[in-house]
C-alpha positions as CSV (number, residue, x, y, z in Angstrom):
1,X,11.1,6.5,143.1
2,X,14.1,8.2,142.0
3,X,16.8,9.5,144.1
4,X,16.3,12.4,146.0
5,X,17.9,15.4,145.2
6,X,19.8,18.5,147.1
7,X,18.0,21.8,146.3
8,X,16.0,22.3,149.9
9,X,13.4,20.1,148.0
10,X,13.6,16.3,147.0
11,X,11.1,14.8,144.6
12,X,10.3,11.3,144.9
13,X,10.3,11.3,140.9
14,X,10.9,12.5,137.9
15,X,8.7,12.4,134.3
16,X,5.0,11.6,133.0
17,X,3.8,7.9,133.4
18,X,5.5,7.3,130.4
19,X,8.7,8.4,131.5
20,X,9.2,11.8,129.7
21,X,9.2,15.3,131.6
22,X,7.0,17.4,130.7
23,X,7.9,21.2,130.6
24,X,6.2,22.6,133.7
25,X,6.8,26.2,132.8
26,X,6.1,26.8,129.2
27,X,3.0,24.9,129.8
28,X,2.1,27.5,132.6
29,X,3.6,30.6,130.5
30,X,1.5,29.3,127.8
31,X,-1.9,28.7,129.6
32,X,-1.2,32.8,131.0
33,X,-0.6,33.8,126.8
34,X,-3.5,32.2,126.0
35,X,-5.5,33.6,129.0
36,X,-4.0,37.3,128.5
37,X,-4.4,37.0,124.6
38,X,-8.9,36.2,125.6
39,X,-9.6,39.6,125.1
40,X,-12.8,39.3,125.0
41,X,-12.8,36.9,127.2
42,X,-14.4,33.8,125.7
43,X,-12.5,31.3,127.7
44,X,-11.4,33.1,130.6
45,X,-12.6,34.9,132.9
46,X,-11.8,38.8,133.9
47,X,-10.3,37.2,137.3
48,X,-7.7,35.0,135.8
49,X,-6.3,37.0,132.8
50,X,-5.8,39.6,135.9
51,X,-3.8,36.5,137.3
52,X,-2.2,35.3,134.1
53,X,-1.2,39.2,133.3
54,X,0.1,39.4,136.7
55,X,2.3,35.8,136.3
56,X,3.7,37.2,133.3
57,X,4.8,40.2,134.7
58,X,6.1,39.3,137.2
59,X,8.4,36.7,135.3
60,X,9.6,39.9,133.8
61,X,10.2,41.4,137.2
62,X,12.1,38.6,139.0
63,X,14.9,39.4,136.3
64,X,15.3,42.9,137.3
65,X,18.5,43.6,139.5
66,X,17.5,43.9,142.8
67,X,14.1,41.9,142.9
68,X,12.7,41.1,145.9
69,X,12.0,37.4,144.1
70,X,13.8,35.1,141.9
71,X,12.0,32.3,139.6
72,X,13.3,29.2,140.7
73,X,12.5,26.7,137.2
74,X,13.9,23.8,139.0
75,X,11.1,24.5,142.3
76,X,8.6,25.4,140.1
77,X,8.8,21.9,138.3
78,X,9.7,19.7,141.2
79,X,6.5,20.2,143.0
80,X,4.7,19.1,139.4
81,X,6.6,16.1,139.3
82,X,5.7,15.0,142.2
83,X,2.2,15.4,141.9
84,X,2.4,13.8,139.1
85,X,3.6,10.2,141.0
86,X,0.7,10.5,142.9
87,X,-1.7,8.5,142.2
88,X,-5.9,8.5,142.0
89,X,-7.8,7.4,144.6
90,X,-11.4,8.5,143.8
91,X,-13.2,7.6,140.7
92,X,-12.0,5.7,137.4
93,X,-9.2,7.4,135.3
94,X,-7.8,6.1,132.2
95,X,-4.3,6.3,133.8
96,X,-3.2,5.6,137.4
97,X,-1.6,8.4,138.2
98,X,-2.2,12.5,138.6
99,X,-1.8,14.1,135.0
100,X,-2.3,18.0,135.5
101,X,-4.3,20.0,133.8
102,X,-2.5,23.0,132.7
103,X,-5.2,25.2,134.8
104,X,-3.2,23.4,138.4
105,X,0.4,23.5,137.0
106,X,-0.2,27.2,136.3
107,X,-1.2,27.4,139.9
108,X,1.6,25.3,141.1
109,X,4.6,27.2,138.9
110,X,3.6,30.2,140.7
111,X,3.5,28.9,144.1
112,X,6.9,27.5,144.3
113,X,8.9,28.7,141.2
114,X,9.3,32.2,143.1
115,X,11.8,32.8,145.6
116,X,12.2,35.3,147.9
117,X,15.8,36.7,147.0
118,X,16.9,37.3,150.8
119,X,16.4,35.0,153.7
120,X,18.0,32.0,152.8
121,X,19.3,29.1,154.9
122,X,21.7,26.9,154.8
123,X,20.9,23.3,154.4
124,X,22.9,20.5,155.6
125,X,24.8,19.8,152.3
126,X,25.8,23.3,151.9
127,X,23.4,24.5,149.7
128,X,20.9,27.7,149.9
129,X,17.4,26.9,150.3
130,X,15.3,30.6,149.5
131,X,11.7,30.7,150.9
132,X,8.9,30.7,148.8
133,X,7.8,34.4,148.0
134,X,3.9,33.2,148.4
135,X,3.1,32.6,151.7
136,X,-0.6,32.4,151.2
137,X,-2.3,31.4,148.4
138,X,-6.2,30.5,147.2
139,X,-7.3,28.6,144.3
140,X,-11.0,29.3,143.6
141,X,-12.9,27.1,141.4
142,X,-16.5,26.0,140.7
143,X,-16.9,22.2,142.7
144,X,-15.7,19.2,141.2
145,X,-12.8,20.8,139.6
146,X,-10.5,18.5,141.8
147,X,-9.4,21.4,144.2
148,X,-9.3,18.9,146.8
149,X,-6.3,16.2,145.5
150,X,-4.6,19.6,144.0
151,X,-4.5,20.5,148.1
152,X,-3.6,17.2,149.3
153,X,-1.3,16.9,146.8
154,X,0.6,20.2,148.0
155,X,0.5,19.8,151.1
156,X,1.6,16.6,151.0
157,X,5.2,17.9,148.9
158,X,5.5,20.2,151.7
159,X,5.6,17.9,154.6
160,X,7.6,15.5,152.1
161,X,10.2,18.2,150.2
162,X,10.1,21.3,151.8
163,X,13.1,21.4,154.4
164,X,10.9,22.3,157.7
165,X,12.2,20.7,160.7
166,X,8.8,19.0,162.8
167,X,6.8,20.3,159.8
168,X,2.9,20.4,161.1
169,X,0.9,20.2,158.5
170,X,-2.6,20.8,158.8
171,X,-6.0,20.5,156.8
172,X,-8.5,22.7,158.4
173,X,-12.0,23.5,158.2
174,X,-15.7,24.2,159.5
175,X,-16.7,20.9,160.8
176,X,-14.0,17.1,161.5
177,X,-15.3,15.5,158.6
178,X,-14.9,18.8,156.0
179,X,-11.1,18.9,157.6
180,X,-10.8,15.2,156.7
181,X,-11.6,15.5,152.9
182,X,-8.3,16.7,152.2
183,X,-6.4,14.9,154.6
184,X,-8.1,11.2,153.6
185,X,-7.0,12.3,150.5
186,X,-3.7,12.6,151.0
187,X,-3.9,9.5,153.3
188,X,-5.2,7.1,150.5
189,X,-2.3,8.6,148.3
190,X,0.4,7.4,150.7
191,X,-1.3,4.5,151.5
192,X,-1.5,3.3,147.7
193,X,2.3,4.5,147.3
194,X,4.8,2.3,148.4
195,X,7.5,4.2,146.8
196,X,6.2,7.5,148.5
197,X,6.3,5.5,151.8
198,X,10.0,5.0,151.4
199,X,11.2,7.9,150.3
200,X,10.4,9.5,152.8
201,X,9.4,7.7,155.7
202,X,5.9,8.2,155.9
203,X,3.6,6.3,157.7
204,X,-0.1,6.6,158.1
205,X,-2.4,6.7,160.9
206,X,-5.8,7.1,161.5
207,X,-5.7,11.1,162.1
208,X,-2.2,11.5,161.0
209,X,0.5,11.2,158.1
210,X,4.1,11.0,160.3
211,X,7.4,11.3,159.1
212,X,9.1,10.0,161.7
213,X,13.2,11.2,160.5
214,X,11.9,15.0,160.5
215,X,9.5,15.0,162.9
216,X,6.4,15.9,160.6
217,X,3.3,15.4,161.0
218,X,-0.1,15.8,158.9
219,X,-3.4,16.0,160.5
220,X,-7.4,17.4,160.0
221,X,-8.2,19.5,162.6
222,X,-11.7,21.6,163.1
223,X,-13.2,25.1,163.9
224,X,-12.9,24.8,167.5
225,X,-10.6,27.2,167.5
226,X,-10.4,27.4,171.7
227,X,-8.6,23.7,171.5
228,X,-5.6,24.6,169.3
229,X,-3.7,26.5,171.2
230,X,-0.1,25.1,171.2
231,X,-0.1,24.5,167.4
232,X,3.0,25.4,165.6
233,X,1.8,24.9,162.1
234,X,4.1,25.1,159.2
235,X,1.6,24.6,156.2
236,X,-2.0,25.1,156.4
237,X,-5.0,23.9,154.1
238,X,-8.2,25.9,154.4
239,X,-10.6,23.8,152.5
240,X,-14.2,25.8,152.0
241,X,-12.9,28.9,153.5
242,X,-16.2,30.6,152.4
243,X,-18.1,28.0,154.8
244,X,-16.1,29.4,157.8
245,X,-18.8,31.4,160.0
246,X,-16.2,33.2,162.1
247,X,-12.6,33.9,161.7
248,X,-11.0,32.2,164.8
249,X,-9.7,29.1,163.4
250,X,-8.2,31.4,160.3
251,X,-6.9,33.9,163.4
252,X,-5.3,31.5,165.7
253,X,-3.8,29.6,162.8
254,X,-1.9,32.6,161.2
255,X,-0.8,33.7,164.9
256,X,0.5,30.3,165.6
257,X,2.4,30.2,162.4
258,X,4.5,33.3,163.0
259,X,7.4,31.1,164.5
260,X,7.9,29.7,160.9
261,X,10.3,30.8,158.2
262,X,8.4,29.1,155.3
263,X,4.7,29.2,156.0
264,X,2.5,28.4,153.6
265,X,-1.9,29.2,153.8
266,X,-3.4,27.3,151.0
267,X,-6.8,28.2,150.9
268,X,-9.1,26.1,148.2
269,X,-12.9,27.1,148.0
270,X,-15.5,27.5,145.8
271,X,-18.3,30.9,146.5
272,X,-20.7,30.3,149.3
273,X,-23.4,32.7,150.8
274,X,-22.9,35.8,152.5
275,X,-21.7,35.6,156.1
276,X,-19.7,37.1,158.5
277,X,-16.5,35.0,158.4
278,X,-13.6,35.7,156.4
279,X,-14.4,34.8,153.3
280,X,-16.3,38.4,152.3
281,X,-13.1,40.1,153.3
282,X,-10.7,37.4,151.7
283,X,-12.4,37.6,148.6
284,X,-12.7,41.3,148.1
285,X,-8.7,41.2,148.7
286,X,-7.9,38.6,146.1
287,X,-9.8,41.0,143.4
288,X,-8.9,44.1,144.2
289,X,-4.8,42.0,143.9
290,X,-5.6,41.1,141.0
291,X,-6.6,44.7,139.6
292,X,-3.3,46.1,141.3
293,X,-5.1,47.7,143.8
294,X,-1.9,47.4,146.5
295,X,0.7,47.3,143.7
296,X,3.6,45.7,145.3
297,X,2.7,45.5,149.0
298,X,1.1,42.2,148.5
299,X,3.4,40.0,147.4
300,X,3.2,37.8,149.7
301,X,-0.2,36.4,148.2
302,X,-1.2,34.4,145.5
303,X,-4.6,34.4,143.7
304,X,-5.8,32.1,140.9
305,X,-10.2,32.7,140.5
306,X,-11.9,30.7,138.2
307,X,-15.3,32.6,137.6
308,X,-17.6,33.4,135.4
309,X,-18.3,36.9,134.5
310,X,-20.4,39.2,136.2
311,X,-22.1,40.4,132.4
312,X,-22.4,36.7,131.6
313,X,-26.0,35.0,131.8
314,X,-26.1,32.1,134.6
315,X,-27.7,30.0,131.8
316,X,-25.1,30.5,129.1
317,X,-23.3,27.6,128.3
318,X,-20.3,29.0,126.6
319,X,-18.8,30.9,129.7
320,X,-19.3,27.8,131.8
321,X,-15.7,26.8,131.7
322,X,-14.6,30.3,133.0
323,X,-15.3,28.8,136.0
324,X,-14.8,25.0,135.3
325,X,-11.4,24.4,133.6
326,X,-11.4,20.8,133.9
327,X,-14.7,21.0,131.5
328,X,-12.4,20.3,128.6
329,X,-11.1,17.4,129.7
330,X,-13.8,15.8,131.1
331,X,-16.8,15.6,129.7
332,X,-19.0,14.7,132.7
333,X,-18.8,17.6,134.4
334,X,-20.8,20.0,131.7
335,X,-23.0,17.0,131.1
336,X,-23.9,17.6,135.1
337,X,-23.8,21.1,134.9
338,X,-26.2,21.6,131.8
339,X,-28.6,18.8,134.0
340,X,-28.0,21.2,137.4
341,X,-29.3,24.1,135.0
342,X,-32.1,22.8,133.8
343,X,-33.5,22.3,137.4
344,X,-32.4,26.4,138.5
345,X,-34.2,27.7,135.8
346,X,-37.5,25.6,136.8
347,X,-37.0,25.8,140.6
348,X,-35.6,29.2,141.7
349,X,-34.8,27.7,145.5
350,X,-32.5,26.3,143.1
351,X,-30.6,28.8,141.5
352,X,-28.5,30.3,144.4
353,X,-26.7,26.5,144.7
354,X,-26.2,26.4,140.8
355,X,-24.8,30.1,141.0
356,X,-22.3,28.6,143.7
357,X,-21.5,25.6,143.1
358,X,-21.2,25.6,139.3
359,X,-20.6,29.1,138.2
360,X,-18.0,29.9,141.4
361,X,-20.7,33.2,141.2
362,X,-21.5,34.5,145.0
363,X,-25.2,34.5,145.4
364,X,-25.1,38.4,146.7
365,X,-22.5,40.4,145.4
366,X,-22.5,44.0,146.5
367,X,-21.4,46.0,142.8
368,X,-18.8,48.5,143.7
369,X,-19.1,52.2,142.6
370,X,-16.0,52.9,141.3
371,X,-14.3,52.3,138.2
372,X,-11.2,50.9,139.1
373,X,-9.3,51.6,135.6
374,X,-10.5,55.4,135.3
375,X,-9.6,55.5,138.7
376,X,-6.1,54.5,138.3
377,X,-5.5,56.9,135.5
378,X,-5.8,59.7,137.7
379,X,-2.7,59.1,139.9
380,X,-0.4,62.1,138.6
381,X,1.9,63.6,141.5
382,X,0.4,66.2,143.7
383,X,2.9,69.1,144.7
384,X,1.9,70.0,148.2
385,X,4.7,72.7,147.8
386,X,2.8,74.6,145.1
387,X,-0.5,74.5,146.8
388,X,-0.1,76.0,150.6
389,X,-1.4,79.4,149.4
390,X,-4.3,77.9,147.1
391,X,-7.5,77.7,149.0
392,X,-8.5,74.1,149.9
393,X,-11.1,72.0,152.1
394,X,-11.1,68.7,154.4
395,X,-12.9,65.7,155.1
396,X,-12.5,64.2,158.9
397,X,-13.9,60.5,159.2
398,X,-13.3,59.6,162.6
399,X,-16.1,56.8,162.2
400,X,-13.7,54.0,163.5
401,X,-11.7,54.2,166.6
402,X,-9.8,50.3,166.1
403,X,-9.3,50.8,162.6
404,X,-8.7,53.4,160.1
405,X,-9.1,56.9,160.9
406,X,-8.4,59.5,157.6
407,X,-8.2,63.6,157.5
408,X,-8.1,64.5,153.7
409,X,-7.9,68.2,151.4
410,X,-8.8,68.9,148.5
411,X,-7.7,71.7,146.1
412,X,-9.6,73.1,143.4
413,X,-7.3,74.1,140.4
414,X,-9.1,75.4,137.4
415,X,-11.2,72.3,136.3
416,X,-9.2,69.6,138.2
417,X,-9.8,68.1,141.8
418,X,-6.5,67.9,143.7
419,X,-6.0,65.6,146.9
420,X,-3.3,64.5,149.7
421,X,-4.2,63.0,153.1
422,X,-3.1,61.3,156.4
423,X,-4.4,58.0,157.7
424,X,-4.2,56.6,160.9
425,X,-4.0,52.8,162.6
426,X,-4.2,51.5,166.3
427,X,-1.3,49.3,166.6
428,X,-3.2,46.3,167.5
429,X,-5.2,46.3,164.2
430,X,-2.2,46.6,162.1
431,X,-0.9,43.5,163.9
432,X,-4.4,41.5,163.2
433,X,-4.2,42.9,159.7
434,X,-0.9,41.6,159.4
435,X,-1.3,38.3,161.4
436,X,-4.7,37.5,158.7
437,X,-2.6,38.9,155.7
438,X,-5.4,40.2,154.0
439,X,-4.8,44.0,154.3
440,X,-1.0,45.1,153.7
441,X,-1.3,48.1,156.7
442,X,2.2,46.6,158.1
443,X,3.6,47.2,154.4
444,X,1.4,50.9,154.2
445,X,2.9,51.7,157.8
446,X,6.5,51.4,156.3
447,X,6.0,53.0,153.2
448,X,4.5,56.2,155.3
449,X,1.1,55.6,153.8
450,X,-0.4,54.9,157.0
451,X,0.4,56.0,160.4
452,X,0.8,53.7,163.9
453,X,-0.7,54.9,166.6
454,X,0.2,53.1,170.2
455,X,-2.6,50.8,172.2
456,X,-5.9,49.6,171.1
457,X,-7.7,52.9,169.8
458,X,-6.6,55.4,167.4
459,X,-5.2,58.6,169.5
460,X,-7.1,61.6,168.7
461,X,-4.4,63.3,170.4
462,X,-2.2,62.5,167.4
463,X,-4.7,63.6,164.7
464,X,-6.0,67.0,166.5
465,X,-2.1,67.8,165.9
466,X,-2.1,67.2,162.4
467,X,-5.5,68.8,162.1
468,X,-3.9,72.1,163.4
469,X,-0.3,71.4,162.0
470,X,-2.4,71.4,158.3
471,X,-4.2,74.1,159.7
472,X,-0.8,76.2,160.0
473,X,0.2,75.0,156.5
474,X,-2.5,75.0,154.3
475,X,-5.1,77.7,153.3
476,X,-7.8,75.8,155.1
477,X,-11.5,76.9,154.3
478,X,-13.3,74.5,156.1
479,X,-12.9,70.7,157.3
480,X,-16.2,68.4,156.9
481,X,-16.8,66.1,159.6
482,X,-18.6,62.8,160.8
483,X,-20.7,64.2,164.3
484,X,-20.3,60.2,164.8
485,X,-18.4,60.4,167.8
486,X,-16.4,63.5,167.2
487,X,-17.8,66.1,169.7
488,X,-14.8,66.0,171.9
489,X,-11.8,66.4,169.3
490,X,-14.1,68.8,167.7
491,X,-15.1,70.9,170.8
492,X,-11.1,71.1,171.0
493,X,-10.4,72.3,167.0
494,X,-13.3,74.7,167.6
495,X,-11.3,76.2,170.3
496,X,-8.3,76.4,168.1
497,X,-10.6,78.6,165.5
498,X,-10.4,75.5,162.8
499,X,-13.7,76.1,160.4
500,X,-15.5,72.7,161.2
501,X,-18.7,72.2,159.6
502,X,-21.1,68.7,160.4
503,X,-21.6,67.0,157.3
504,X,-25.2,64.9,157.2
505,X,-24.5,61.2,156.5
506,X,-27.1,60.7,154.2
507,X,-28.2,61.1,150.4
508,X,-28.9,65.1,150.7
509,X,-25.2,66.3,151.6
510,X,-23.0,63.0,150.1
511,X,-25.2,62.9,146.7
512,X,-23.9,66.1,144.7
513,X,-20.4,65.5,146.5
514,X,-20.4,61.8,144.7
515,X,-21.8,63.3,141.1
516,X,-18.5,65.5,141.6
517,X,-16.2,62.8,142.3
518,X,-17.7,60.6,139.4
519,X,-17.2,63.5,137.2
520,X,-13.9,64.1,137.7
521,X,-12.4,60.5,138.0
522,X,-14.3,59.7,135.1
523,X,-13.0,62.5,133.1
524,X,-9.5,62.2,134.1
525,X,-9.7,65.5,136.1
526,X,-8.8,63.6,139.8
527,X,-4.9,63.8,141.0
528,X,-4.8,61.5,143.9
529,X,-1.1,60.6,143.3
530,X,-1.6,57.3,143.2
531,X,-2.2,57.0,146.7
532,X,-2.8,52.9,147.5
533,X,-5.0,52.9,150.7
534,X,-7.5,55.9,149.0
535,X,-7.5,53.3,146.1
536,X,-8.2,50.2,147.9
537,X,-10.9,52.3,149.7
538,X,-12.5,53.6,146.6
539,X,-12.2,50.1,145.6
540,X,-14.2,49.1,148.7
541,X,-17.0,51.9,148.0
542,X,-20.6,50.5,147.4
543,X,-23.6,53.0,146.9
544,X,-26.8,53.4,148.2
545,X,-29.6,54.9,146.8
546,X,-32.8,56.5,148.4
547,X,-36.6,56.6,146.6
548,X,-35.4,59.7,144.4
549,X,-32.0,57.7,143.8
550,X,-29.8,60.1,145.4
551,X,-26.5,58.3,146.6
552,X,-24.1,57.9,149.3
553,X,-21.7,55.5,150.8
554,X,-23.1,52.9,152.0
555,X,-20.6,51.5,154.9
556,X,-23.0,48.1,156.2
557,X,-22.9,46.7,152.2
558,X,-19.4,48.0,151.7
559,X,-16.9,44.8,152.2
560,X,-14.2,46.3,153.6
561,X,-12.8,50.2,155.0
562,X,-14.3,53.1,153.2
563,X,-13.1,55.9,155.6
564,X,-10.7,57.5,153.0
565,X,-13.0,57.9,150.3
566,X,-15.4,59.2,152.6
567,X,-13.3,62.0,154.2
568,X,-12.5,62.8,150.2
569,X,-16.1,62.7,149.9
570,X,-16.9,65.1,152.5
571,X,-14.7,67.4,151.5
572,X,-15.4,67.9,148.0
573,X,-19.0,68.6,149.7
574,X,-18.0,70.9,151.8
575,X,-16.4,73.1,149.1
576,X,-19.6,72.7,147.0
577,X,-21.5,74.3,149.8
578,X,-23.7,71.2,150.3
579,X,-23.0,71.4,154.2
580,X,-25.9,74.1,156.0
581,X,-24.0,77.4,156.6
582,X,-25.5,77.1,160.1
583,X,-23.8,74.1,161.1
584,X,-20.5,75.9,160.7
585,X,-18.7,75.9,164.2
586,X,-19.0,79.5,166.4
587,X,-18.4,77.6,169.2
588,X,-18.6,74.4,171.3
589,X,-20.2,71.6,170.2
590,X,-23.0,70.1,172.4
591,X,-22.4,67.3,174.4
């Protein structure tokens, strides 16, 4: 092992096997080209040129003056090196030791080559070690693409390079033995590394990796979530994260870790079925990222999917490697995938696993409604100044109470749709949002897109207020609502004279109100002003249809919040008339 070296990092070793570095980052900047340049995406997959797009511009970005990142070339080839020591230990290679494909170093650039550009500490010889910008990243591929020594590998630089004083390093999932795939990994690497061992310390047990001279540790643990309080974790592998059933171990993890200055979540999975852990939720984040959904309020989190496409046929051999990268290097794997295919097209109780397992497809995926791209397009300013005397309508969706509440209008000038709203958040779920990560409201709460409200509940104190205070402003007509309980707040803006008016939530009053939408986003005659949390809801939006294929939302299929686009929805009804004229508000409503 070579020397180690001073930049807050310290590979054990430098070079290929035959002793010549390769170049870490053109082969990632290369690998995104060649992803970004798959137009028609023959290789790639929709996912990753969104990722590879998203690499490359942001390379472009860390060079701009004030940046809130660097690009580090020196920590984005360190981490490559060392992987690249590390030897085998499962299976027969034609050479010892880890050669990357260009798939994992363009993972692995990106992971530690950016830096944030404030926050640094000072290490002990005087030199300025910058925290990585991602603090959270997943790397989702179709099985056997070696995921799991890409993990171990990682997390095994970070308990070795990264300067974290009594690092814990932890491999984490479902069940003892999942959580010890990566570890005995990582365990067998050490184990067969003498020159690892010495570098740094390391000695292994049988439910640990300890580095005695920082205090670091690396062990499995399991879902149990109840028996880990008192962890401190530093770096965190979630292997399988689609298996997880619940989202304790993920929640009492990422509230243990907020004591760190570095953390890293390094979640590796391939698509599972639907259930009601995080996955769903994880995974709807990572592609809306990807399609710039949050612009620049997530950061903080790193996505690299290997899929195939949803137009592609399960059965079609050229978009396999979308979703298997290491297909062409190793001939094996497509020999077992075309074997695994034969079998799902003769045994259906087949097909779900093939779709998982080898296509990284999820075997239900709810389609969303909206066209993000169209969508986008239609985010030209909106000038509430020139509007308070032009008649205009609202949408109240007080559905949630712990989450997000939104009040939107809607003007109607000449041919276009013009909207602005409020939103608001319980404190306590902007601090679980933030704690899982997967839902910028902390960043949304800063940048006045969303508004804190104290305790556990959203105050309806706060929005009757705005309610009236647009009321006073605005040349209200009438305000849909939710009857979902709403009686209260409304008996009280009834009493104020605001025009309420119960909107149905069903097919008959959302169906014409969603034709007008899809008319006018499709047609570029929407101005939403670009607004991020309307986006990521319309993102979220799926559709349901009754027998005569009338739609509306459909919030128990829809992954994630939809309350925005539904208060647009409502009110874009409302001024169509769709509401009955008899449900307009006189007086107070029934209790």
């Amino acid at each position: 092992m070579a020397t180690r070296r001073n930049r807050g990092t310290s590979s054990p070793g430098s070079g290929s096997a035959e002793g010549e570095e390769r170049d870490y980052v053109a082969i990632a900047v290369d690998y995104a080209r060649r992803a970004v340049a798959d137009k028609k995406g023959r290789e790639f997959g929709k996912l990753l040129r969104l990722g590879a797009k998203r690499f490359l511009d942001d390379l472009k970005r860390a060079k701009k003056r004030g940046a809130p990142f660097h690009f580090d070339e020196w920590h984005a080839a360190d981490p490559c090196r060392f992987l690249e020591r590390l030897p085998h230990v499962e299976g027969k290679w034609e050479k010892p030791d880890i050669v990357l494909h260009p798939s994992h170093v363009f993972f692995v650039v990106q992971l530690f080559g950016f830096r944030k550009s404030t926050g640094a500490t000072t290490l002990a010889d005087g030199s300025k070690f910058y925290p990585r910008r991602f603090s959270s990243a997943l790397f989702a591929v179709a099985r056997k693409n070696a995921k799991s020594t890409l993990s171990a590998g990682i997390l095994l630089y970070c308990e070795c390079c990264e300067p974290e004083e009594g690092a814990q390093v932890i491999s984490a999932a479902t069940t003892f033995p999942q959580a010890s795939i990566i570890f005995n990994v990582a365990k067998r690497m050490v184990e067969k590394t003498a020159d690892l061992r010495e570098a740094f310390g390391l000695e292994t047990f049988a439910k640990s990796i300890a580095r005695f001279e920082t205090g670091a540790s690396f062990k499995p643990i399991h879902a149990k979530a109840s028996t880990q309080d008192g962890l401190n974790p530093s770096h965190v592998g979630l292997d399988e994260i689609h298996a997880h059933k619940t989202p304790d171990l993920l929640n009492v993890l990422t509230s243990a870790a907020g004591a760190r200055s570095n953390p890293l979540f390094l979640y590796t999975t391939t698509e599972g079925y639907t259930n009601a852990g995080p996955w769903g939720e994880m995974r709807q984040f990572a592609k809306q990222l990807l399609q710039g959904v949050f612009g620049d309020t997530a950061d903080h989190f790193l996505a690299v999917f290997f899929a195939v496409d949803e137009e592609d046929g399960d059965f079609a051999e050229s978009a396999w490697r979308k979703a298997n990268p290491l297909a062409d290097c190793n001939p094996h794997l497509i020999a077992a995938i075309r074997k695994e295919a034969v079998e799902a097209k003769a045994m259906p109780s087949k097909l779900a696993e093939f779709q998982i397992k080898r296509l990284n497809r999820p075997a239900a995926v709810a389609g969303g409604w909206i066209l993000l791209p169209k969508w986008k397009a239609c985010d030209g300013a909106v000038d509430l100044e020139e509007l308070l005397d032009v008649p205009c309508w609202g949408g109240l969706d007080l559905a949630s109470t712990r989450d997000l509440t939104a009040f939107r209008l809607i003007w109607k000038l000449d041919d276009r749709i013009l909207t602005w709203g409020r939103r608001w958040v319980p404190a306590a779920a902007v601090a679980q949002r933030t704690e899982r990560g997967t839902v910028p409201y902390a960043g949304w709460v800063a940048a006045g897109h969303i508004e804190q409200t104290e305790g556990e509940v959203t105050d309806y104190a706060v929005i009757e207020a705005a309610v009236l205070e647009a009321r006073e402003r605005f040349n209200i007509q009438a305000i849909g609502y939710d009857s979902w309980n709403a009686s209260d707040l409304v008996n009280r803006l009834v009493a104020e004279d605001v025009p309420m008016i119960e909107f149905v939530q069903g097919p008959k009053s959302f169906h014409p109100a969603m034709q007008d939408l899809e008319r006018a986003y499709i047609g570029g005659q929407l101005t939403h002003g670009g607004d991020p949390v309307l986006t990521w809801c319309a993102a979220n939006l799926v559709a349901r249809r009754d027998q005569n294929l009338n739609m509306a939302p459909d919030k128990k299929r829809s992954p994630e919040k939809i309350d925005d686009i539904v208060a647009l929805l409502m009110a874009i009804g409302v001024s169509g008339g769709e509401a009955e004229p008899e449900s307009i508000q006189q007086g107070f409503v029934a209790l």
